[in-house]
mmCIF entry with sequence, helices, sheets and N, C-alpha, C, O atoms, coordinates in Angstrom:
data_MODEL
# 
_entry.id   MODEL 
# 
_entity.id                         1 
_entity.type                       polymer 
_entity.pdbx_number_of_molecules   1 
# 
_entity_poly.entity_id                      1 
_entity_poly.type                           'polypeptide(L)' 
_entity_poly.nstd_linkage                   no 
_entity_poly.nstd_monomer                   no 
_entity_poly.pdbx_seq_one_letter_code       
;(UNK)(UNK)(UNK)(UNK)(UNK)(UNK)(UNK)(UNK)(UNK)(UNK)(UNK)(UNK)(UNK)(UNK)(UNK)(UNK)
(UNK)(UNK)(UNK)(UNK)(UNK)(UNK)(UNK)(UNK)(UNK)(UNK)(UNK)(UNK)(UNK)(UNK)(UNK)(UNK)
(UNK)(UNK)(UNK)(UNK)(UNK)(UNK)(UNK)(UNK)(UNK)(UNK)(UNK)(UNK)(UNK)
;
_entity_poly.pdbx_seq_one_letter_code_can   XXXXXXXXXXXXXXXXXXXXXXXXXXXXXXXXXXXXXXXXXXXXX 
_entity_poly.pdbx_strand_id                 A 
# 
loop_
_entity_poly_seq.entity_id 
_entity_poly_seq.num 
_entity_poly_seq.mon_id 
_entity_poly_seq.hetero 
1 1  UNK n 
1 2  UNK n 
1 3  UNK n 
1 4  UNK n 
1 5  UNK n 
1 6  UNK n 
1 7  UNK n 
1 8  UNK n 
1 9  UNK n 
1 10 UNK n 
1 11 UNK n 
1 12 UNK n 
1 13 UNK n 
1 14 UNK n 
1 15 UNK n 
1 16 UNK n 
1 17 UNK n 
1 18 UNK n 
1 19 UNK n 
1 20 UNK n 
1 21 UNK n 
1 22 UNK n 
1 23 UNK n 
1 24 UNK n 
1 25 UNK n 
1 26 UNK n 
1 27 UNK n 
1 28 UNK n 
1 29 UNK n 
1 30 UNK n 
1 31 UNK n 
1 32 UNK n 
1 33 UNK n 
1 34 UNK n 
1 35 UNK n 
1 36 UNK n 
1 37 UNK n 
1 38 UNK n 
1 39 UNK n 
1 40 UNK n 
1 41 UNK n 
1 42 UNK n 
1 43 UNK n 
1 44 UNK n 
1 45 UNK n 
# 
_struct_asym.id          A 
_struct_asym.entity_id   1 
# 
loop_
_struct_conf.conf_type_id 
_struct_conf.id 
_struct_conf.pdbx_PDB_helix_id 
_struct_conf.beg_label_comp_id 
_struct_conf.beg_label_asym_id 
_struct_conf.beg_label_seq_id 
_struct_conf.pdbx_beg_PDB_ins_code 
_struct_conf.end_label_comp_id 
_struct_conf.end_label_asym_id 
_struct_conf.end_label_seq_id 
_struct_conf.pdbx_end_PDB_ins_code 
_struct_conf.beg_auth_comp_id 
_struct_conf.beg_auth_asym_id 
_struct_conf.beg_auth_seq_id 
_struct_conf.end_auth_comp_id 
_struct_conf.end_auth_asym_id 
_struct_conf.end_auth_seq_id 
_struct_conf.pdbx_PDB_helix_class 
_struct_conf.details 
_struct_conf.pdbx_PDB_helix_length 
HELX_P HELX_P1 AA1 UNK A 4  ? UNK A 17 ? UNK A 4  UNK A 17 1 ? 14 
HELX_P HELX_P2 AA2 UNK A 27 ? UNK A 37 ? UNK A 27 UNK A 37 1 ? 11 
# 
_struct_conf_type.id          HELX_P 
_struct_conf_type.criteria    ? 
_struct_conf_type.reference   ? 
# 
loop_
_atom_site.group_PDB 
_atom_site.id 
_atom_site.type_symbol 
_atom_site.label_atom_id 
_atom_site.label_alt_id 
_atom_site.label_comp_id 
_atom_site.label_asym_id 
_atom_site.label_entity_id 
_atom_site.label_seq_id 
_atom_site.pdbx_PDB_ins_code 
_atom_site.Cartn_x 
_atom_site.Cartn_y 
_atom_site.Cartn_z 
_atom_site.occupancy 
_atom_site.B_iso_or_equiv 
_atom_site.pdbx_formal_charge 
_atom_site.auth_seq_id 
_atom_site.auth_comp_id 
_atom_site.auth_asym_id 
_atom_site.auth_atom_id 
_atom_site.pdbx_PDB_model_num 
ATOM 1   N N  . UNK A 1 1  ? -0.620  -7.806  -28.564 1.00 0.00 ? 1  UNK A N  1 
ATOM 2   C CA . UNK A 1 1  ? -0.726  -8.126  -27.162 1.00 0.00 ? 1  UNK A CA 1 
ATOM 3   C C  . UNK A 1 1  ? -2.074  -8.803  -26.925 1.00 0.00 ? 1  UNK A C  1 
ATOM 4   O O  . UNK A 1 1  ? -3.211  -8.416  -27.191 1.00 0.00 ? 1  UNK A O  1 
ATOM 5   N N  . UNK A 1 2  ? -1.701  -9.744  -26.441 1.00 0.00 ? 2  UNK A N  1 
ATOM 6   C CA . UNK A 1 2  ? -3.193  -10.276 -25.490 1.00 0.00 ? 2  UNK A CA 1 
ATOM 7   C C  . UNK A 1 2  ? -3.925  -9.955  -24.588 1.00 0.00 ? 2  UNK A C  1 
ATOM 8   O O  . UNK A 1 2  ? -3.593  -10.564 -23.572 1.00 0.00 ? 2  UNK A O  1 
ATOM 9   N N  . UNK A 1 3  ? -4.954  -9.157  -24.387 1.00 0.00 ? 3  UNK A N  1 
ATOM 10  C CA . UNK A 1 3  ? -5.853  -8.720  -23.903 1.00 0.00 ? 3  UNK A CA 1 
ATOM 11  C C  . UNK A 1 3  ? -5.593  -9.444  -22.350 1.00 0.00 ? 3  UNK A C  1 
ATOM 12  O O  . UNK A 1 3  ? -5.162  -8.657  -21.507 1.00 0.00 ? 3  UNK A O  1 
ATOM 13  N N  . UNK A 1 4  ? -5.844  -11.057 -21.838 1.00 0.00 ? 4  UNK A N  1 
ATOM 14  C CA . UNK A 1 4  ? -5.606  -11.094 -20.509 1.00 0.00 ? 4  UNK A CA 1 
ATOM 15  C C  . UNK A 1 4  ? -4.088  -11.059 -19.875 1.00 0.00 ? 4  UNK A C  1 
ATOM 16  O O  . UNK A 1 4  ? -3.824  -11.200 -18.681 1.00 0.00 ? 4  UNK A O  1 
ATOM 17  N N  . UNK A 1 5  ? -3.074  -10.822 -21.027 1.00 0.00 ? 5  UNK A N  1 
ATOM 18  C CA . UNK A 1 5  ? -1.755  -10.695 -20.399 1.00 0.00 ? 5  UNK A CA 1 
ATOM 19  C C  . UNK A 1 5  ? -1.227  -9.651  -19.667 1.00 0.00 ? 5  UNK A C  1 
ATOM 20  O O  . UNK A 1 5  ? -0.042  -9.562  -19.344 1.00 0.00 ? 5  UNK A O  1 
ATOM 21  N N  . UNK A 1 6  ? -2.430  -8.561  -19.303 1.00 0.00 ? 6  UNK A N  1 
ATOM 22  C CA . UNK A 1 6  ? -2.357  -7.442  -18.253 1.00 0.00 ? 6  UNK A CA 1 
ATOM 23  C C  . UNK A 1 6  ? -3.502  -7.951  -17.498 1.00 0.00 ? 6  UNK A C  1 
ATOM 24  O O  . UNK A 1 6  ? -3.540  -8.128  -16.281 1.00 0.00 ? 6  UNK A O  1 
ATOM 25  N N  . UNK A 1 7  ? -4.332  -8.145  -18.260 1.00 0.00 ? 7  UNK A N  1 
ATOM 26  C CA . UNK A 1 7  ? -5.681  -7.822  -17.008 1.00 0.00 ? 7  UNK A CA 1 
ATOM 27  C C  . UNK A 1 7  ? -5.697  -9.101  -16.068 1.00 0.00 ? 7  UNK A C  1 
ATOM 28  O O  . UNK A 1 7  ? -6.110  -8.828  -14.941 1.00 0.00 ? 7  UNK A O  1 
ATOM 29  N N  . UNK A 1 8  ? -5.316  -10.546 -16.273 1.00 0.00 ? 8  UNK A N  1 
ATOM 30  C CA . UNK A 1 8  ? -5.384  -11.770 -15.298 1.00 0.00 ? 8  UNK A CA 1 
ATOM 31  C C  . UNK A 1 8  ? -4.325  -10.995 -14.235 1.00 0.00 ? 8  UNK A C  1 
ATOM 32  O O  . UNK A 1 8  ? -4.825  -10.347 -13.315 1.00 0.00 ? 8  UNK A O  1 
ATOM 33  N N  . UNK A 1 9  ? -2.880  -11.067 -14.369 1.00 0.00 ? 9  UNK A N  1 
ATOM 34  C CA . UNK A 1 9  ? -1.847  -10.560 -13.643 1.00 0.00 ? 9  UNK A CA 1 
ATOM 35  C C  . UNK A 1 9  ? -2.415  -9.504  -12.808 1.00 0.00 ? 9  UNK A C  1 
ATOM 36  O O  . UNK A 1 9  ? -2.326  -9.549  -11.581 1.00 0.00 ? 9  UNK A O  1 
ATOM 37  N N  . UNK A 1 10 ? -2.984  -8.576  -13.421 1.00 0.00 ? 10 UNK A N  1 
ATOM 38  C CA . UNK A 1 10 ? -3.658  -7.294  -12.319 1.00 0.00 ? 10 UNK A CA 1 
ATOM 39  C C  . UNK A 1 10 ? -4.624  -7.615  -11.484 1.00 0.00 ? 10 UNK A C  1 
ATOM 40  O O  . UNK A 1 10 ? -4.703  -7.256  -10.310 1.00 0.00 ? 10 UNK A O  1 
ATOM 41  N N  . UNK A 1 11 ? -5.329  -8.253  -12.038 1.00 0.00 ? 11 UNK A N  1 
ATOM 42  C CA . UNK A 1 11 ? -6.930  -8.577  -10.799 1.00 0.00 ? 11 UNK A CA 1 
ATOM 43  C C  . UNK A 1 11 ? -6.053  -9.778  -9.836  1.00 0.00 ? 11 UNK A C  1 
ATOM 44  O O  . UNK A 1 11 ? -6.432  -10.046 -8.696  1.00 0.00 ? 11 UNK A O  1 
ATOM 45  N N  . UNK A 1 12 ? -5.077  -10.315 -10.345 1.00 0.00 ? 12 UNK A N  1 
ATOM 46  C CA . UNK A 1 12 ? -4.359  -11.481 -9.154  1.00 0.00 ? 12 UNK A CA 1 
ATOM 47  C C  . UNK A 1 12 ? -3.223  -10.467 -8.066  1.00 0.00 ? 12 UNK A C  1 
ATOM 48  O O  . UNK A 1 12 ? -2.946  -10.675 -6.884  1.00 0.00 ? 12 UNK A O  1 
ATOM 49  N N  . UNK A 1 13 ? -2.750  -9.372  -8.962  1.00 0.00 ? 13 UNK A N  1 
ATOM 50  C CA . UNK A 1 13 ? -1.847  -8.345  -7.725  1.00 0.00 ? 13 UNK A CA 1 
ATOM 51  C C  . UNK A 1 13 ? -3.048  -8.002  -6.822  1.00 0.00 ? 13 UNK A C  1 
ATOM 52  O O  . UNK A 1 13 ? -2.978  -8.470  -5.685  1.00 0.00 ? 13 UNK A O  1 
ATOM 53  N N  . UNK A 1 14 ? -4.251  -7.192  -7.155  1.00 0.00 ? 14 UNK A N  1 
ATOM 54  C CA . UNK A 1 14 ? -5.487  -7.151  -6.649  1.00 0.00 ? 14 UNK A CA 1 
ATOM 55  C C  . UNK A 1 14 ? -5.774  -7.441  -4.985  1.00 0.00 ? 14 UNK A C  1 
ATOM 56  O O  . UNK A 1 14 ? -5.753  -6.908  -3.875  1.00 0.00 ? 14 UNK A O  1 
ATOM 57  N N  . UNK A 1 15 ? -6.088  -8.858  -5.793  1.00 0.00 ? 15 UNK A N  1 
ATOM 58  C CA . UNK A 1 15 ? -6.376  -9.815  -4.634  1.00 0.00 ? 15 UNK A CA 1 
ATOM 59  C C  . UNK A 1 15 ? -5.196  -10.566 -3.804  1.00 0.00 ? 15 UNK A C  1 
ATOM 60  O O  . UNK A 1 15 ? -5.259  -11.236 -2.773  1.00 0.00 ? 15 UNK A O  1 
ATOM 61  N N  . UNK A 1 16 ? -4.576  -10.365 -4.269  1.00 0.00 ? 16 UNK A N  1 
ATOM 62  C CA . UNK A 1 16 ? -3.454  -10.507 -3.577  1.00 0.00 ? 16 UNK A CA 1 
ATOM 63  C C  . UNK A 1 16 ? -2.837  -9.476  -2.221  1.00 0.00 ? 16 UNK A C  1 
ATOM 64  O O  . UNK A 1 16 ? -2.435  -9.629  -1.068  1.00 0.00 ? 16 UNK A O  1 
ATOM 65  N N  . UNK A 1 17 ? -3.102  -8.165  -3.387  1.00 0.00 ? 17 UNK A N  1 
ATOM 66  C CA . UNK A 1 17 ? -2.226  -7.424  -2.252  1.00 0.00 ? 17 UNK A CA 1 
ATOM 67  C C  . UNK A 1 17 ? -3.368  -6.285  -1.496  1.00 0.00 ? 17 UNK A C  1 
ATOM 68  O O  . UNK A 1 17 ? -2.958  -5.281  -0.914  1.00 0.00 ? 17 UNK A O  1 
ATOM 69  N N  . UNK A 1 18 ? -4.944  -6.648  -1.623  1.00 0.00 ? 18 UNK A N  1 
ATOM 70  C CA . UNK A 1 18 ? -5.706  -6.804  -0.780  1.00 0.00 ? 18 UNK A CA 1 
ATOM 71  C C  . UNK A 1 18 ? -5.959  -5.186  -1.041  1.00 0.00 ? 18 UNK A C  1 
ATOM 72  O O  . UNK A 1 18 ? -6.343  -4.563  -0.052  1.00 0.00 ? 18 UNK A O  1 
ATOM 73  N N  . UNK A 1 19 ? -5.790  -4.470  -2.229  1.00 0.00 ? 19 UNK A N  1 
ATOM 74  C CA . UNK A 1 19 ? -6.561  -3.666  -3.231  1.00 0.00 ? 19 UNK A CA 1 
ATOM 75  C C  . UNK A 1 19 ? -7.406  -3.682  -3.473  1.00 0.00 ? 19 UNK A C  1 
ATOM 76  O O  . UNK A 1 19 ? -7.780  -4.792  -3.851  1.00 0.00 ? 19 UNK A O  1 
ATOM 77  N N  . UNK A 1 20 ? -8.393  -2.637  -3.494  1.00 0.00 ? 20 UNK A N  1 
ATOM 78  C CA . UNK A 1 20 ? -9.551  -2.117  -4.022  1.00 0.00 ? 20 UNK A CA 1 
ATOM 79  C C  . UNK A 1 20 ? -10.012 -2.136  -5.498  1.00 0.00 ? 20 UNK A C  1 
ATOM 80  O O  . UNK A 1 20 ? -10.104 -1.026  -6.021  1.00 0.00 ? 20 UNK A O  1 
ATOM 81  N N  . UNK A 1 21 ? -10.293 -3.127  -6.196  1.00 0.00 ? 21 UNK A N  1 
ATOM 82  C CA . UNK A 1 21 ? -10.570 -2.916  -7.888  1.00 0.00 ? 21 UNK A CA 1 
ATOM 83  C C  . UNK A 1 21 ? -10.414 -2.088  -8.421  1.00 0.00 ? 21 UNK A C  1 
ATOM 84  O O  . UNK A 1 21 ? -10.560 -1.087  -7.719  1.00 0.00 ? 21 UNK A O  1 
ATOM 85  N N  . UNK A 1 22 ? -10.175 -1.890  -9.358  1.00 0.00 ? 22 UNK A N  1 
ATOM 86  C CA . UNK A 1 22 ? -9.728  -0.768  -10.460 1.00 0.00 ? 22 UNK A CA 1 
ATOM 87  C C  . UNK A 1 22 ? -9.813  -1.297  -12.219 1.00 0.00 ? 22 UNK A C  1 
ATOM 88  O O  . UNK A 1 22 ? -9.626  -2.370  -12.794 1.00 0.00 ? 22 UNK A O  1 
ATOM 89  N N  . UNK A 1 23 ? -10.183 0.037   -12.634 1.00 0.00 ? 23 UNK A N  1 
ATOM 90  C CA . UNK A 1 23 ? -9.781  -0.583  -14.348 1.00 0.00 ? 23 UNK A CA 1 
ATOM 91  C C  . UNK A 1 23 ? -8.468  -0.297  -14.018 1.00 0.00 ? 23 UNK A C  1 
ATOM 92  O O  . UNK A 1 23 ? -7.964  0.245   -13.035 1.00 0.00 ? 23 UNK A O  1 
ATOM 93  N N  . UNK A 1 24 ? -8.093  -0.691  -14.864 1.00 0.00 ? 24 UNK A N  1 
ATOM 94  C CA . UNK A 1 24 ? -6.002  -0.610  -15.478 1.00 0.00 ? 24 UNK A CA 1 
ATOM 95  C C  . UNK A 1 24 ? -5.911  0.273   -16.046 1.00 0.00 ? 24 UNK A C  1 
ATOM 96  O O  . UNK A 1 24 ? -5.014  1.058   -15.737 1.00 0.00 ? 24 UNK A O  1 
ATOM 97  N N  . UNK A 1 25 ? -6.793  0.574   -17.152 1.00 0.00 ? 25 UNK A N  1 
ATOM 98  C CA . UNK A 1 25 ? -7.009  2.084   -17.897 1.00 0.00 ? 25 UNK A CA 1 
ATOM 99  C C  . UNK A 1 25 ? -6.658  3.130   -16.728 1.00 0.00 ? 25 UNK A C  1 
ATOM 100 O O  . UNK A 1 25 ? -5.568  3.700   -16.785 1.00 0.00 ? 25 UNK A O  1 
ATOM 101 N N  . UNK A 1 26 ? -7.528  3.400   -15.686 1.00 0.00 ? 26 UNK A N  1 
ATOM 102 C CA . UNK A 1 26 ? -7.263  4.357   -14.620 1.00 0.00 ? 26 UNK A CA 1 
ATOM 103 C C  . UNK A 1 26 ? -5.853  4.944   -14.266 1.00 0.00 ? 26 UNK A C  1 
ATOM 104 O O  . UNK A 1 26 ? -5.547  6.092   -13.944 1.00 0.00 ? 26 UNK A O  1 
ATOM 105 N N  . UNK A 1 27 ? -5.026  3.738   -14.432 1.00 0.00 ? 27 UNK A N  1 
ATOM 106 C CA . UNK A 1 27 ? -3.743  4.045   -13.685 1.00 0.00 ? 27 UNK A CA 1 
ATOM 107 C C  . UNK A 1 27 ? -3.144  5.121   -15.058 1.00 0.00 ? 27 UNK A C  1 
ATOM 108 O O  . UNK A 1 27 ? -2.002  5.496   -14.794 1.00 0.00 ? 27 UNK A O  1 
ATOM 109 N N  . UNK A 1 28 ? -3.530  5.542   -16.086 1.00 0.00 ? 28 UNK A N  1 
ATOM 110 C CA . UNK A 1 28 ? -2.659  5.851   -17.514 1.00 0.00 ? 28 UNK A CA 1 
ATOM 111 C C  . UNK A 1 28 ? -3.187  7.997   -17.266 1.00 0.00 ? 28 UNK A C  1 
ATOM 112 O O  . UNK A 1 28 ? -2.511  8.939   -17.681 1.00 0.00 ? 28 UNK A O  1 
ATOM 113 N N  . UNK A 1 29 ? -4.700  8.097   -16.398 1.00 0.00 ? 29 UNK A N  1 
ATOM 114 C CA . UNK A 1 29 ? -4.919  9.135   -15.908 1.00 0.00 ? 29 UNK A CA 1 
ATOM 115 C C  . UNK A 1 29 ? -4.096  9.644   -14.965 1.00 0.00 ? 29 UNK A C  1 
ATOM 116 O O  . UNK A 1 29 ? -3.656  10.793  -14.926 1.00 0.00 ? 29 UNK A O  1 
ATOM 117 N N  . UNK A 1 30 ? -3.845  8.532   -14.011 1.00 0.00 ? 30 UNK A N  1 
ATOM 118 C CA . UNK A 1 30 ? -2.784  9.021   -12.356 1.00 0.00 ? 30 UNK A CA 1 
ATOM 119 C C  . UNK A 1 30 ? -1.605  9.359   -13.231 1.00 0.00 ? 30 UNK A C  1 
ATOM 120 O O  . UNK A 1 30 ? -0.926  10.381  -13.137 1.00 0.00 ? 30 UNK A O  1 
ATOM 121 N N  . UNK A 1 31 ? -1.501  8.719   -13.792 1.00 0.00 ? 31 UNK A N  1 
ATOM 122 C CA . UNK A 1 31 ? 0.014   8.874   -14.205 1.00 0.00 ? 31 UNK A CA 1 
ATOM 123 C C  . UNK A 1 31 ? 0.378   10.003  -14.723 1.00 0.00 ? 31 UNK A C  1 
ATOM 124 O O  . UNK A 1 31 ? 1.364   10.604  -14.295 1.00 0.00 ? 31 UNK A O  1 
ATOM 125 N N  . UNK A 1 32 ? -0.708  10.658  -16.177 1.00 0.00 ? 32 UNK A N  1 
ATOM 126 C CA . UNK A 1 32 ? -0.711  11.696  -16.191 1.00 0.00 ? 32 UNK A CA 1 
ATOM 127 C C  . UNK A 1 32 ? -0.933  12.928  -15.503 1.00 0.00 ? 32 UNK A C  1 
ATOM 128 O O  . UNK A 1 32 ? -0.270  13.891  -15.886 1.00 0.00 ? 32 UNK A O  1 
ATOM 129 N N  . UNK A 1 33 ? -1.626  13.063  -14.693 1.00 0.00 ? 33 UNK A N  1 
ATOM 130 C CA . UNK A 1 33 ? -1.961  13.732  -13.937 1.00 0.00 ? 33 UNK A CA 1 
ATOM 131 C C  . UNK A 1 33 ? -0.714  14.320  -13.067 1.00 0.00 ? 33 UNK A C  1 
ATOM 132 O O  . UNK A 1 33 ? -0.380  15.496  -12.921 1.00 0.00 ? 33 UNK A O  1 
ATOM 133 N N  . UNK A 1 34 ? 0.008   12.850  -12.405 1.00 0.00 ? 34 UNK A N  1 
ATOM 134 C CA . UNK A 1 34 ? 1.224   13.194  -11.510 1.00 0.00 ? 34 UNK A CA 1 
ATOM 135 C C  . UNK A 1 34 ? 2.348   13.981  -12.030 1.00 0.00 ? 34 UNK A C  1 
ATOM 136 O O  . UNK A 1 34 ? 3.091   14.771  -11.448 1.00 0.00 ? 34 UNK A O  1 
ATOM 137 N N  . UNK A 1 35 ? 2.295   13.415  -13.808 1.00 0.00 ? 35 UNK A N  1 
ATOM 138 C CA . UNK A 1 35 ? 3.416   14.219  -14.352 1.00 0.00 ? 35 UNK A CA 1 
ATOM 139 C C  . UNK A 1 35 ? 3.575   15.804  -14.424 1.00 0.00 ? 35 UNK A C  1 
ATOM 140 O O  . UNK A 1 35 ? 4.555   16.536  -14.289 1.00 0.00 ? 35 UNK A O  1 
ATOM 141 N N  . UNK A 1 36 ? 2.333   16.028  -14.669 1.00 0.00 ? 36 UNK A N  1 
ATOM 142 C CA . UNK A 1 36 ? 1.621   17.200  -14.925 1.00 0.00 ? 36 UNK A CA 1 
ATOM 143 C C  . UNK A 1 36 ? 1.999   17.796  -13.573 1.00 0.00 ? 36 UNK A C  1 
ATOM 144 O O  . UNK A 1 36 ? 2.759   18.765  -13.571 1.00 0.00 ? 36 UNK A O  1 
ATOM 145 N N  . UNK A 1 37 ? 1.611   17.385  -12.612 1.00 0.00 ? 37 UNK A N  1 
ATOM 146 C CA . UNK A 1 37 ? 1.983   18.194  -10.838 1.00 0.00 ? 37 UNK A CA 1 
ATOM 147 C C  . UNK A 1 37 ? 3.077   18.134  -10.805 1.00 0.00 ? 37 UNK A C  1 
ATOM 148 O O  . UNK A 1 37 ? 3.469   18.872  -9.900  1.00 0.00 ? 37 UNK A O  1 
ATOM 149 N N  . UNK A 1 38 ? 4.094   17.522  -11.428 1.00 0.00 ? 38 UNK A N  1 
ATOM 150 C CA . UNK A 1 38 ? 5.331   17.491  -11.410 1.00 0.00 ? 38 UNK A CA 1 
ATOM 151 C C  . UNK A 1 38 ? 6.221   18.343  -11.930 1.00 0.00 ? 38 UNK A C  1 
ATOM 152 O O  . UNK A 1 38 ? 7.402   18.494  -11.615 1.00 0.00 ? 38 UNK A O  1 
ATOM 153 N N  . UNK A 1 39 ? 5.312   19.130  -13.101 1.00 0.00 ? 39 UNK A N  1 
ATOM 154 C CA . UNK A 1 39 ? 6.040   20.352  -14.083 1.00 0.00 ? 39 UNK A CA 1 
ATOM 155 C C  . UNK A 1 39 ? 6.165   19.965  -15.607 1.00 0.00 ? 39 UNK A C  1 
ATOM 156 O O  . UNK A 1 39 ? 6.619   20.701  -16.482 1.00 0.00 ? 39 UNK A O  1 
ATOM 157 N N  . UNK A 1 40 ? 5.599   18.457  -15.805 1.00 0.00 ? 40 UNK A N  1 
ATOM 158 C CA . UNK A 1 40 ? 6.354   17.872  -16.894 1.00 0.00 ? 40 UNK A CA 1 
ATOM 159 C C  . UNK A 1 40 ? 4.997   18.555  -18.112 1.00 0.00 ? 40 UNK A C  1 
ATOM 160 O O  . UNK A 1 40 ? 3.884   18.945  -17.757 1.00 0.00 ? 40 UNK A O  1 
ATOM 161 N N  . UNK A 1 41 ? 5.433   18.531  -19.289 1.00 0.00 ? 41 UNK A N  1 
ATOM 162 C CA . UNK A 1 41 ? 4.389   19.289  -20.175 1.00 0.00 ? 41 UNK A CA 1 
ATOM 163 C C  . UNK A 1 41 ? 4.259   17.876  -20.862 1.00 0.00 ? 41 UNK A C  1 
ATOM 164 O O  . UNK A 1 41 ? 5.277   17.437  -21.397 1.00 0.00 ? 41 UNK A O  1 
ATOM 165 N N  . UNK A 1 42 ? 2.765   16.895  -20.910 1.00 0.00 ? 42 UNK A N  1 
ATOM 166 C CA . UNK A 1 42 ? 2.543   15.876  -21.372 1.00 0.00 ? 42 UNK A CA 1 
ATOM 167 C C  . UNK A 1 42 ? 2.541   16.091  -22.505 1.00 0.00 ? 42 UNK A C  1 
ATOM 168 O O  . UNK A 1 42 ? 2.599   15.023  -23.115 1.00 0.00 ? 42 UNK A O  1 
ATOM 169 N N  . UNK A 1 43 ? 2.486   17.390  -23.503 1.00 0.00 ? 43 UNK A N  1 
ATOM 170 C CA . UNK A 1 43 ? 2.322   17.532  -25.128 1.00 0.00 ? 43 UNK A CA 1 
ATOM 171 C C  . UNK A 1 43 ? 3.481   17.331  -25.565 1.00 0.00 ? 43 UNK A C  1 
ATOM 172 O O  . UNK A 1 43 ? 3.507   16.800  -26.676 1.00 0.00 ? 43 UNK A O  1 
ATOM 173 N N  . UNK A 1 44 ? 4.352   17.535  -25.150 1.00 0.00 ? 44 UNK A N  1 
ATOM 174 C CA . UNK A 1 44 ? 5.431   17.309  -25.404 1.00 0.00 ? 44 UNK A CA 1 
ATOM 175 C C  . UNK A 1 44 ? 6.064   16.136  -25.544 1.00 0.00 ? 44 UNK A C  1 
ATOM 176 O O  . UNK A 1 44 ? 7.148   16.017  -26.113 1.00 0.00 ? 44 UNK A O  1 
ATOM 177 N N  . UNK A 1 45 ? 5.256   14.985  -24.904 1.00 0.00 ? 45 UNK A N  1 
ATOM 178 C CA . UNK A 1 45 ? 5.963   13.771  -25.069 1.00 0.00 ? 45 UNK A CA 1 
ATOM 179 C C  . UNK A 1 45 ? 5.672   12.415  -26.502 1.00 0.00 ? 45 UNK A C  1 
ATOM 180 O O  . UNK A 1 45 ? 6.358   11.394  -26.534 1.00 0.00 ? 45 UNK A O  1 
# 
């Protein structure tokens, strides 16, 4: 994978949809996190 074939696309949703910056990395914590409040056991996956 190419390194800007996530990150150009994301900083353009960004500014686009008038979002607050973020790493992309970040979103891989929410995600876990939500699963986790959800009941789901992340070791397991």
């Amino acid at each position: 994978m190419v390194a800007k074939s996530i990150y150009e696309p994301t900083l353009k949703a960004v500014k686009e949809g008038g979002v607050r910056p973020f790493v992309f990395y970040n979103l891989r914590h929410t995600f876990l996190t939500r699963l986790g409040e959800s009941g789901v056991d992340a070791n397991g996956l």
